[in-house]
N, C-alpha and C positions, 0 to 999 in steps of 0.2 A: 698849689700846683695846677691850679685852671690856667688854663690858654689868655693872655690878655692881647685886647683887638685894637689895633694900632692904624692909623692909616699909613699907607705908605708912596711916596712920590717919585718912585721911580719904577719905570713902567719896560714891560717887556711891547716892545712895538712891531708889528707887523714889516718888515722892509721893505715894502711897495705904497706905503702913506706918506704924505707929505712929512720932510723933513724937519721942519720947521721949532714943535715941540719936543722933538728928540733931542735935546741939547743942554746943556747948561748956559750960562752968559759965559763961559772961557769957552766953548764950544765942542764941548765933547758930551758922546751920549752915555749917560751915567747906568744903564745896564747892561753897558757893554764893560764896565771897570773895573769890576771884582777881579780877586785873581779866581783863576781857573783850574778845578782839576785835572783835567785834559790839557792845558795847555798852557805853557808861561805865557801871563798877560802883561807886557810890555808898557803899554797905555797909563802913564803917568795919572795916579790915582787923584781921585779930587777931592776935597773939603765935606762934599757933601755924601761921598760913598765913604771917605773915613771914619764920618760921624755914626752911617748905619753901622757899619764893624764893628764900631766899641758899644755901640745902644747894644747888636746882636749880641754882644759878649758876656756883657753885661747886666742881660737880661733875657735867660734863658725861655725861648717858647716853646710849645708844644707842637704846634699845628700853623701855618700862616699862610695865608692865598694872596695874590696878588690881582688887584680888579681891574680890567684893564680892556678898552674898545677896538675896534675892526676886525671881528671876527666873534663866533659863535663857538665856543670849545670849553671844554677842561682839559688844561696841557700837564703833563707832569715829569720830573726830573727823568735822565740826563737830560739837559739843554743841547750838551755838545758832546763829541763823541772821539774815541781816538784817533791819531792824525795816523790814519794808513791812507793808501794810496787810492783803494777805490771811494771813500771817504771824500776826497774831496774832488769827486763828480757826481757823488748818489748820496742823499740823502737817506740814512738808515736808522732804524728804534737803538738809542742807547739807554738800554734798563738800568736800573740801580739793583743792589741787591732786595732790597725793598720794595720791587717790582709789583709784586704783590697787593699791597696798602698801598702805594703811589694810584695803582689802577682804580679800586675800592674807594680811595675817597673821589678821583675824580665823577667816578660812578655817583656816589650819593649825590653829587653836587649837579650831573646832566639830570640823570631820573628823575630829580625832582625839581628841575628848572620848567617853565613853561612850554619851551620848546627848543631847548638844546639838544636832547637825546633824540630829537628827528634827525640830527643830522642832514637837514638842509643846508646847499650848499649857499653861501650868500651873496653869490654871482653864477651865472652859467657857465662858466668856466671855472666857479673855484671850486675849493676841497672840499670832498664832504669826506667829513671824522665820522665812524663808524662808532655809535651811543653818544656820540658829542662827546670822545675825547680823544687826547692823543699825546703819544709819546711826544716831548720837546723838540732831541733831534731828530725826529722820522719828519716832523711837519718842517722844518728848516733850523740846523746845527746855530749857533752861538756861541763864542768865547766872553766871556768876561759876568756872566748873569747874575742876578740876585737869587735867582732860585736855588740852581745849585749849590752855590755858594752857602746859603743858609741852609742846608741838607748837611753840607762833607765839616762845616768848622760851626756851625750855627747850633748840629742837632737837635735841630727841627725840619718837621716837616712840610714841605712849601710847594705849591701846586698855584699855578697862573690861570685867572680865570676872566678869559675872552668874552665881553655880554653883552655886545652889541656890531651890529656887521657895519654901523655909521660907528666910525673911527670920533665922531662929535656930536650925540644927537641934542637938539635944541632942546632946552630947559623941559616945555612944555611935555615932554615925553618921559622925562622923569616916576612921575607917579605909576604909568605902566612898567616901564622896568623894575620898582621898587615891588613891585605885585608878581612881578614873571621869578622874582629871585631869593622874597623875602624867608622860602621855604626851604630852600635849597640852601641859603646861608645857614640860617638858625642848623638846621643837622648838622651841615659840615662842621660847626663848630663844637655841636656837641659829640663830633669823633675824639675831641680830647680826650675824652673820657672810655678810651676804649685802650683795652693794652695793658702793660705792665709801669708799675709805679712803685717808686720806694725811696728809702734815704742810704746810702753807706757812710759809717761809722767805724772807727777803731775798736778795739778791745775794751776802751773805757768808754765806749758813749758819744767819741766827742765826733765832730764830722769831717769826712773825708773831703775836702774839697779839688775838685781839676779829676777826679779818678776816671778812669777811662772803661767803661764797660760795653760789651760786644755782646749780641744775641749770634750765640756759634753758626756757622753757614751763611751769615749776614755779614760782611767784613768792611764795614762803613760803623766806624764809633759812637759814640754819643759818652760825652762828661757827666759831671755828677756840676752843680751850683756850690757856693760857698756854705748853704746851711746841710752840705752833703745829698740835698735832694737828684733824683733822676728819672727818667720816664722813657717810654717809647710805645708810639700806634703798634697794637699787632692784632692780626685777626685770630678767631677761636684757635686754639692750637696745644699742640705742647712744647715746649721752647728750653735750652740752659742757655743761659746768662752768664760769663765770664766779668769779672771786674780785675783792675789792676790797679797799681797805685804804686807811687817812688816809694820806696822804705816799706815795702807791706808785701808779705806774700800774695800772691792770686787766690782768688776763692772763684768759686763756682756752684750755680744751684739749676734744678732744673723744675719748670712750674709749667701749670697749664693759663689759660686765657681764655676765658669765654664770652658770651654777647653781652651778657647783661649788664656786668660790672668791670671795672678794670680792675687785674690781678695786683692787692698789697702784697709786696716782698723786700725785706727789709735785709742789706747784707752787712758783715761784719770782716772788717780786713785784720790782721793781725802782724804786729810789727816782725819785719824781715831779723831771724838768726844771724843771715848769713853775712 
């Protein structure tokens, strides 16, 4: 149930960088494709974001960042935000229910960056993110992302991380950003290991696969894998955990969470009477 670290080549871009790399050779840009919570995405999907939707499917993560240049930040879901009317002339924070841990891990990832959590801004006139991070939609809305995207049908957790204010820095500069960040990475990835963890299974053992389970007050799902396995980040707390499943009564359990170790909780569905 560890986090596996993938690269990934589709990049959340700044809108004021040169267009050039934003694109595929059919010429669409590939993190604008996903469909969208917020919003039908229209945008004729491409070969290459079809491919991540079934990798994501079919291979459940825990935890996943995306690395990405022209600007100095840790961004975290909503990307975009609902289509009301003052919405599209102000830019506004759209939280997830997960607001919480979305914050938290961008935190681990500025505070312990070399200088992201100054919150320097990387022009005189740009933005400066207060600890070097920021809601998605508050810094500029998005339809079509990876990030969310892998958040609402991925159930995983996914956070974009800005690390450099040159959108291209020359090779040579390489070994100091590998220093400014090798710290910050290493933790972020050991937040996998934070939260609640388990398998559901039937009455006899065998595993629930697709089952749908919700931490109550948090209304964004997360599935169970084919070996019945499931997980979610959450910080110290005390939490219940609803699960569901076609043909299976509901169960429900409630447990605590704390720093040290991520809570084992193991559920059992039981086939439907009715």
């Amino acid at each position: 149930m560890l986090n596996a670290q993938w690269p990934n080549p589709l990049s959340r871009s700044h809108p004021n960088v040169r267009l050039l790399f934003r694109y595929n050779a059919r010429g669409y840009d590939l993190n604008r494709n996903f469909p969208d919570y917020f919003r039908e995405n229209q945008v004729l999907r491409q070969v290459e974001t079809l491919a991540v939707q079934d990798w994501i499917q079919n291979h459940k993560f825990v935890l996943s960042a995306n690395l990405h240049g022209g600007a100095l930040v840790a961004s975290y879901p909503f990307d975009n935000n609902p289509n009301t009317i003052l919405n599209q002339f102000v830019s506004s924070a759209s939280l997830t229910p997960d607001d919480d841990v979305f914050r938290h891990l961008a935190q681990v990832y500025s505070f312990n960056h070399g200088s992201m959590y100054l919150a320097v801004p990387c022009s005189p006139l740009g933005t400066k993110f207060v600890n070097g991070t920021t809601n998605g939609a508050e810094w500029y809305p998005l339809t079509g992302g990876m990030q969310d995207y892998n958040y609402i049908w991925g159930s995983c957790m996914e956070i974009t991380l800005e690390l450099s204010c040159c959108k291209y820095p020359p090779t040579n500069q390489l070994p100091k950003f590998w220093e400014e960040n090798v710290k910050s990475l290493l933790l972020f990835i050991g937040e996998a290991h934070r939260g609640v963890r388990g398998f559901v299974t039937d009455e006899f053992g065998n595993p629930v696969e697709g089952a749908i389970l919700k931490i109550k007050g948090r209304e964004i799902g997360f599935q169970t894998t084919k070996f019945g396995e499931y997980w979610r980040i959450l910080l110290p707390g005390v939490y219940k955990i609803e699960a569901v499943a076609e043909g299976y009564a509901p169960t429900e359990a409630q447990f605590a969470v704390i720093d040290e170790t991520p809570t084992q909780l193991n559920l059992t569905l039981f086939r439907s009477t009715a």
